[in-house]
C-alpha positions as CSV (number, residue, x, y, z in Angstrom):
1,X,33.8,-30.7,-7.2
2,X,33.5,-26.5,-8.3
3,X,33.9,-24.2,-5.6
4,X,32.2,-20.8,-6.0
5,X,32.1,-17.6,-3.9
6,X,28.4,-16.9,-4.7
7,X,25.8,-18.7,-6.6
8,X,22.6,-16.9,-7.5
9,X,19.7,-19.4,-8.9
10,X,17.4,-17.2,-11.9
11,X,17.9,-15.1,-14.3
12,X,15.5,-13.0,-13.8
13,X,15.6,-9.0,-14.0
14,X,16.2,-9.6,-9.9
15,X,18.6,-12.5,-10.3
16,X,20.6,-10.4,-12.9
17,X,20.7,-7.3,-10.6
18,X,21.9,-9.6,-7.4
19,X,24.7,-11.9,-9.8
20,X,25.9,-7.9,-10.9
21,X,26.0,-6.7,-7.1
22,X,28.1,-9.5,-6.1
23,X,30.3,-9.4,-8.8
24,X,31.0,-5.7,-8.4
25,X,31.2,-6.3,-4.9
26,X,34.9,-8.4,-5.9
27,X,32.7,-12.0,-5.0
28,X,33.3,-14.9,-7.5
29,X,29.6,-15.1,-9.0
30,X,27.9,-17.7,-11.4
31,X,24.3,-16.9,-12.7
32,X,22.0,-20.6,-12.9
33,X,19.1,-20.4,-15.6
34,X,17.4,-23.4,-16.3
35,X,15.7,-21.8,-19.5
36,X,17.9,-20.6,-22.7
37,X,17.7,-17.5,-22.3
38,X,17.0,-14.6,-19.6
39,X,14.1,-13.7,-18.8
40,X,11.4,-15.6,-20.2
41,X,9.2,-15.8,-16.7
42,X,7.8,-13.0,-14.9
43,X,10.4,-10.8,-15.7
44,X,9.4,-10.6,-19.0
45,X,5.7,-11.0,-18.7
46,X,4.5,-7.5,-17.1
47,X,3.7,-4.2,-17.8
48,X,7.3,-3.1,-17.7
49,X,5.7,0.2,-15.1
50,X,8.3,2.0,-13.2
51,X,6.6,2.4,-10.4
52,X,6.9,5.7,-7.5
53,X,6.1,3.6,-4.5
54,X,2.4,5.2,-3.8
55,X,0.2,1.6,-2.9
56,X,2.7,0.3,0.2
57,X,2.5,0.1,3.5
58,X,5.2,2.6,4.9
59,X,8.0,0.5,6.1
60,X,7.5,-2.0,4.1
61,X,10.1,-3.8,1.9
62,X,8.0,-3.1,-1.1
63,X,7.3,0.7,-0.1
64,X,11.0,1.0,0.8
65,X,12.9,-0.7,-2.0
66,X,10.4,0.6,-4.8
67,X,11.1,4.1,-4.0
68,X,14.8,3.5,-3.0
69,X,14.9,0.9,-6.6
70,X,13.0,3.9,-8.8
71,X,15.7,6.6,-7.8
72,X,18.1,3.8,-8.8
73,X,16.7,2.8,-11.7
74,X,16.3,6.0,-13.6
75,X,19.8,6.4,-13.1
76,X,20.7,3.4,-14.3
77,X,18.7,3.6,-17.4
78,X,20.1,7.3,-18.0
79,X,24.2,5.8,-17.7
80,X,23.9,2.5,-19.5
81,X,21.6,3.4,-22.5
82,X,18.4,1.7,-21.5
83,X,15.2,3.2,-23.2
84,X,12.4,4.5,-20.6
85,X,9.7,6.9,-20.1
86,X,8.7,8.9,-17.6
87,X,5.0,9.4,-19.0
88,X,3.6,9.9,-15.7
89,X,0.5,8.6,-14.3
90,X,-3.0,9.6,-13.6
91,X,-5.1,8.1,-10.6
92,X,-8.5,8.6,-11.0
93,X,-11.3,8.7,-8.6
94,X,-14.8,8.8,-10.9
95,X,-17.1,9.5,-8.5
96,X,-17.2,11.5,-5.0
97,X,-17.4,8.2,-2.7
98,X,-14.0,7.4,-4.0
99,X,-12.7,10.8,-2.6
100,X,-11.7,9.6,0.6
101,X,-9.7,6.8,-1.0
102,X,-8.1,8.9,-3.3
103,X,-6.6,11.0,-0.2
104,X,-6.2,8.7,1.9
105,X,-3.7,7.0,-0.6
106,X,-1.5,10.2,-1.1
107,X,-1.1,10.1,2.7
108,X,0.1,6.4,2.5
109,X,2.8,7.8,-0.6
110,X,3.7,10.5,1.4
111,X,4.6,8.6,4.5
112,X,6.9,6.4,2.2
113,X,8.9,9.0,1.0
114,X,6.8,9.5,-2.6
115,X,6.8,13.5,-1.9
116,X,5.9,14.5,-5.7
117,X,2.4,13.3,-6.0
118,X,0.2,16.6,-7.0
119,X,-3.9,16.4,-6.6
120,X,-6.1,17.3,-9.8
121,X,-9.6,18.4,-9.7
122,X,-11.7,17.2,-12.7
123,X,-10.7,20.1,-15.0
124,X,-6.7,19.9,-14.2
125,X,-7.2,16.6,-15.1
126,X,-9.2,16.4,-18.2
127,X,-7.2,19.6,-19.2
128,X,-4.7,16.9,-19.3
129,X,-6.5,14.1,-20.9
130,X,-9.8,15.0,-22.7
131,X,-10.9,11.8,-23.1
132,X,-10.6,10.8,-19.5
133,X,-13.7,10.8,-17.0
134,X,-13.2,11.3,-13.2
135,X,-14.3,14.2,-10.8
136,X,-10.5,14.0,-8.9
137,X,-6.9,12.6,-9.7
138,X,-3.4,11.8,-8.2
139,X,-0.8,12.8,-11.1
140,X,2.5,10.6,-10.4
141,X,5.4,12.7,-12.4
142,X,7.7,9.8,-11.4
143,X,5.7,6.8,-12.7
144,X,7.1,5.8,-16.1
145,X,8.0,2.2,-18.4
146,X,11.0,0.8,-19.1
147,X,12.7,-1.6,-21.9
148,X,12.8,-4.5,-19.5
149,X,14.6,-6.6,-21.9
150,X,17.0,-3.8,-22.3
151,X,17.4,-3.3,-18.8
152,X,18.1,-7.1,-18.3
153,X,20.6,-7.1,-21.1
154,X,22.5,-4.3,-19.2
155,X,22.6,-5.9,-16.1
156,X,24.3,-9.3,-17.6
157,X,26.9,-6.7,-19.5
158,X,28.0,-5.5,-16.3
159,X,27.6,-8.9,-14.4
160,X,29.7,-10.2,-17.0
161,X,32.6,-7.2,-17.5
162,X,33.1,-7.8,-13.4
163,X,34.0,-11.1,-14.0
164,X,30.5,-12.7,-13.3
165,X,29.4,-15.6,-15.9
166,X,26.0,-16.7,-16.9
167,X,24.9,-20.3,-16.7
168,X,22.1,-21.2,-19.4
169,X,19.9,-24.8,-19.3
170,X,21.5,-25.1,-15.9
171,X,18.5,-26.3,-13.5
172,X,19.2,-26.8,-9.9
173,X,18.1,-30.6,-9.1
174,X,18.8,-30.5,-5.7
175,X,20.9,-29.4,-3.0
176,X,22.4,-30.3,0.7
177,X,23.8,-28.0,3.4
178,X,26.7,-29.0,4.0
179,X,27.6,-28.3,7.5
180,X,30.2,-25.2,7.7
181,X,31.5,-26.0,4.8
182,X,28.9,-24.2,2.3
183,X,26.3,-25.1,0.0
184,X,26.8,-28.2,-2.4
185,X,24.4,-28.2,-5.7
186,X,23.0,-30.7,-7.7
187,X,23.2,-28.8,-11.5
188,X,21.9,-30.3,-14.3
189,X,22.1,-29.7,-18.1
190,X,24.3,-31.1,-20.9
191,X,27.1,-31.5,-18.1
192,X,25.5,-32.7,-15.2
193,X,28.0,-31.2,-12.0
194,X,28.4,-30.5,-8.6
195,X,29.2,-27.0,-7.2
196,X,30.0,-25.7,-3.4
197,X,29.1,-22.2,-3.1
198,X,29.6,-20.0,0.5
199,X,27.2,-17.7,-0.7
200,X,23.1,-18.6,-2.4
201,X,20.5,-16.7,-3.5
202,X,17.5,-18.3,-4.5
203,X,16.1,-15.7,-7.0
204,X,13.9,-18.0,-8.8
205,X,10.8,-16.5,-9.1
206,X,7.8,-19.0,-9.5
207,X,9.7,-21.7,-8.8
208,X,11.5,-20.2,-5.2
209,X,9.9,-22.2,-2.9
210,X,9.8,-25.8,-4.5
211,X,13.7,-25.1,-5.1
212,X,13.8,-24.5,-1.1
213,X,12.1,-27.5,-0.8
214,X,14.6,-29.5,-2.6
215,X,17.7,-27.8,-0.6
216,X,18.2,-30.6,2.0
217,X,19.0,-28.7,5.6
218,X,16.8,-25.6,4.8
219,X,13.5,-26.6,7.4
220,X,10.6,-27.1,5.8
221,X,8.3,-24.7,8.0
222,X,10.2,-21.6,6.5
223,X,9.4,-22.4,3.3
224,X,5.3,-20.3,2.3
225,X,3.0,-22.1,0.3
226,X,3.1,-20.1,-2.7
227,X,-0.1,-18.8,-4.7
228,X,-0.1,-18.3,-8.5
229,X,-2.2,-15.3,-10.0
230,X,-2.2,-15.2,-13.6
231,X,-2.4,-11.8,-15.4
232,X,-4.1,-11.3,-18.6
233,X,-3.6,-8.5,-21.1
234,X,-5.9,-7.2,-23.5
235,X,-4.6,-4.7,-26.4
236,X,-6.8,-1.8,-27.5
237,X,-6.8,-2.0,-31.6
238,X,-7.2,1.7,-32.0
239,X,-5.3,4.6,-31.1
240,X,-5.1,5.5,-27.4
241,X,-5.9,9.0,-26.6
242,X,-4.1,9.1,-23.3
243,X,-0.6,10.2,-22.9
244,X,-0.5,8.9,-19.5
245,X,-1.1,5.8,-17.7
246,X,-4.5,5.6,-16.3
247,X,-5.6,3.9,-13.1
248,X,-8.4,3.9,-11.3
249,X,-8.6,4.1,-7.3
250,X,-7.6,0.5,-6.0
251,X,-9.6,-2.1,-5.1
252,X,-9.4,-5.2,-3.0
253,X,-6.5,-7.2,-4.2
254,X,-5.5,-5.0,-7.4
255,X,-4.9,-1.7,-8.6
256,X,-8.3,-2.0,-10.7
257,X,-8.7,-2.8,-14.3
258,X,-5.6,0.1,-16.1
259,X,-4.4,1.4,-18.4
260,X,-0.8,0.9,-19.3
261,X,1.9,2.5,-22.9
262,X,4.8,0.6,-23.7
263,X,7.8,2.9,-25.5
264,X,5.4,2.7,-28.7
265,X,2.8,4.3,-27.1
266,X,0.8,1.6,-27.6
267,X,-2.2,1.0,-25.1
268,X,-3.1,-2.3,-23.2
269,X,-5.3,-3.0,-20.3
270,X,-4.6,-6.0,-17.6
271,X,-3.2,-7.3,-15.6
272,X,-6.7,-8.6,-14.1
273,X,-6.2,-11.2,-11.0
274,X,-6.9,-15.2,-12.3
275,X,-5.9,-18.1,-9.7
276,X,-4.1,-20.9,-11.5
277,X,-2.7,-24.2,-10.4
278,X,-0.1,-24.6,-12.7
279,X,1.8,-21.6,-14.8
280,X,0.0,-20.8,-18.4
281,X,0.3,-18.1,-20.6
282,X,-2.7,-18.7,-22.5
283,X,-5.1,-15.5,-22.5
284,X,-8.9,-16.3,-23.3
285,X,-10.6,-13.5,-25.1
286,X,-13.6,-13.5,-23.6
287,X,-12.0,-12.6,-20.5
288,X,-12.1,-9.3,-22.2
289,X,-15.4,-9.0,-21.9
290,X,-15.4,-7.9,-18.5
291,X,-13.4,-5.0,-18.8
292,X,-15.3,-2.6,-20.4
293,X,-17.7,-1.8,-17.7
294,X,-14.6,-1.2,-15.5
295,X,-12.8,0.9,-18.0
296,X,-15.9,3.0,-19.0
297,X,-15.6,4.3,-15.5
298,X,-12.8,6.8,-16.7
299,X,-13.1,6.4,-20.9
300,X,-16.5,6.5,-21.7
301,X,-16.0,6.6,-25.3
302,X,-14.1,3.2,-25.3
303,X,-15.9,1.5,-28.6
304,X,-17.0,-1.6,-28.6
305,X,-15.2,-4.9,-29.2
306,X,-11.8,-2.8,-29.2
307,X,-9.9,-4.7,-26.5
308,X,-8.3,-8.1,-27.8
309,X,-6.4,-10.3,-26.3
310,X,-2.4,-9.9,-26.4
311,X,0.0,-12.1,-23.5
312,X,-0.7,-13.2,-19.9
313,X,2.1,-13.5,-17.1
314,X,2.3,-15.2,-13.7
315,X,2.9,-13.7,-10.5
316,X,4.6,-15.6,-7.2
317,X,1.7,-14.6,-4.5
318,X,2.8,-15.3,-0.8
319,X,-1.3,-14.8,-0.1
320,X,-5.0,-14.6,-1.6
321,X,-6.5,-11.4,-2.3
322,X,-8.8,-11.8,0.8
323,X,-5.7,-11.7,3.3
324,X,-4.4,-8.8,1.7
325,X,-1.1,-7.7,-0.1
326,X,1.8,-9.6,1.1
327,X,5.0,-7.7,1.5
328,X,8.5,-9.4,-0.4
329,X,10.0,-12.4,1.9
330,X,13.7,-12.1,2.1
331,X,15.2,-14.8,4.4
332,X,18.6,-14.8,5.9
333,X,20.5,-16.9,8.4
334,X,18.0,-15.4,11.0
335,X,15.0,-16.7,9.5
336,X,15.9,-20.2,8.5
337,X,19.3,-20.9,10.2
338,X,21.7,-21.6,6.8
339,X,24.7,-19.5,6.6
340,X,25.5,-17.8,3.5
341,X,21.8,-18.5,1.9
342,X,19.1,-15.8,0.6
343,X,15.7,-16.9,-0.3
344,X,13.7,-14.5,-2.3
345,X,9.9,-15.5,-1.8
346,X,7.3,-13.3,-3.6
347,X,8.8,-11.0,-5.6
348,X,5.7,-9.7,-7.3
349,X,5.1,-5.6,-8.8
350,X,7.0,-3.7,-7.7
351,X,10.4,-6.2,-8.1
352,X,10.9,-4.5,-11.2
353,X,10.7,-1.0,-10.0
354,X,13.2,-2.6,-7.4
355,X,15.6,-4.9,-8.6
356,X,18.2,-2.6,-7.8
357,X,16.9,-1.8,-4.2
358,X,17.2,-5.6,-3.8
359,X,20.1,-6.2,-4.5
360,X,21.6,-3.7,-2.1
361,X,19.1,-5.3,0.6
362,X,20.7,-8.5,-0.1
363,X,24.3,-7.6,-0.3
364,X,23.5,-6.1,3.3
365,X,22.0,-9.1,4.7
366,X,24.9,-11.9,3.6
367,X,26.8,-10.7,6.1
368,X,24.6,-12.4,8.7
């Protein structure tokens, strides 16, 4: 049987940043993918927004490792080469009754440590962005996109140049505790094998919770019922005339219907909130049809039949949208009573922003 220091299950942009921690950290580490590439879940599928941390409950995990994981991640990107841009971003309150909203949500920022947030009246803002409609704004200097695939690429470069290695079409089939002696996987593939790790994180995304489930020794009642909301994204076909992202003030269970530039600066809208059963990536374009009401809000001049549709995502929801925004789920030793094993339950926006943040969080925690 292979013995392994540490053994972290999905190559995601969160898996990658956890393998590359432990590695660096001196800990033998083996990355398990069961797809052929990195990547090619949630990780890809987003709107690649560095986010500043403004929407979180202070104290949170997601309030505290988006703004901890931004700091990080700008420097990252600046040291290894990774394309980003800090465009900015405008939230927009378009008529007085969201006033109170809009204030009440730079409080929230400011009480999580996002201290650069700068109000706009109506002209400030629209001196900004002519087309845009709104009678108030938040400007967020520190929002910005990033090359996610780049980033990810980096990440597996320094995973790998510490001595880390990447496992491709290697699925996890199952899994026993094995006393104090470790972890002992089932892996699958080409070369079906066994492999005894110490050290486990479950960084699998979508799929985190049914891989709990099929770790014998983890109990079952730690393990949340996991909701899947699809996102769909709808391109605009002509030229955006906003050099920011645009959101508007948040609503129940989103951030609204936004707008969103990749490093092109080309302009899509989504993601909107669609519970699935089963993961999809299918985007119907008559979905589309409901945006426009929403996104003449702030651009009146959007013309018709100028949103189609472009790529959907999936993202791991720990709740519906009527109980509110779950925070991330990390579980240690303390949680579910396994030594040595992570599990890394719904890590939705802002994991991104965060992957860095997390790692750190979970390098701190296998000590328990």
């Amino acid at each position: 049987m292979e013995e392994v220091d540490c053994i972290v299950i999905g190559a995601g942009v969160v898996g990658l940043a956890v393998a590359r921690a432990c590695a660096l950290g001196g800990r033998e580490t083996i990355l398990l993918e069961a797809q052929s590439a990195i990547g090619t879940g949630t990780s890809s599928r987003n709107s690649e927004v560095v986010h500043a941390g403004i929407y979180y409950p202070p104290g949170s995990l997601k309030a505290r490792l988006c703004v901890q994981g931004r700091q990080a991640l700008y420097a990252y990107c600046e040291t290894h080469g990774v394309a980003h841009w800090r465009c900015g971003k405008l939230i927009v309150a378009t008529a007085a009754s969201q006033l109170p909203t809009l204030r009440a949500l730079a409080a929230n920022a400011a009480a999580s440590g996002v201290d650069d947030l700068q109000w706009l009246e109506a002209a400030q803002a629209q001196a900004q962005e002519p087309a845009l409609r709104c009678v108030a704004a938040l400007q967020s200097p520190s929002t910005g996109v990033v090359d996610s695939h780049g980033l990810m690429q980096a990440l597996l470069g320094d995973l790998e140049a510490a001595g880390g290695m990447l496992a491709l079409c290697s699925p996890v089939v199952s899994g026993r505790v094995d006393g104090k002696h470790g972890i002992v996987l089932q892996v699958g593939g080409d070369e079906p094998m066994e492999i005894r790790t110490s050290c486990l994180i479950n960084s699998a995304g979508l799929q985190a919770a049914s891989l709990a489930a099929r770790l014998e020794g983890v109990p079952p009642e730690t393990i949340p019922r996991m909701k899947l909301a699809k996102g769909n994204y709808y391109a605009l076909s002509v030229a955006s005339p906003f050099s920011h992202l645009i959101y508007p003030v948040p609503v129940k269970g989103g951030l609204g219907v936004h707008l969103t530039l990749d490093l092109g600066r080309r302009a899509r809208f989504g993601p909107d909130v669609q519970w699935v059963d089963t993961v999809d990536y299918d985007v119907d374009p008559a979905r589309a049809d409901s945006f426009y009401d929403s996104i003449r809000q702030y651009w009146p001049q959007l013309p018709d039949g100028a949103l189609h549709a472009d790529y959907a995502g999936v993202r791991p929801k720990l709740a519906h949208a009527e109980a509110g925004d779950a925070d991330f789920l990390i579980q240690d030793a303390r949680q579910h009573g396994v030594p040595g094993l992570i599990n890394l339950y719904g890590i939705e926006s802002p994991g991104l922003t965060a992957c860095l943040g997390i790692a750190d969080e979970v390098l701190g925690r296998l000590s328990f």
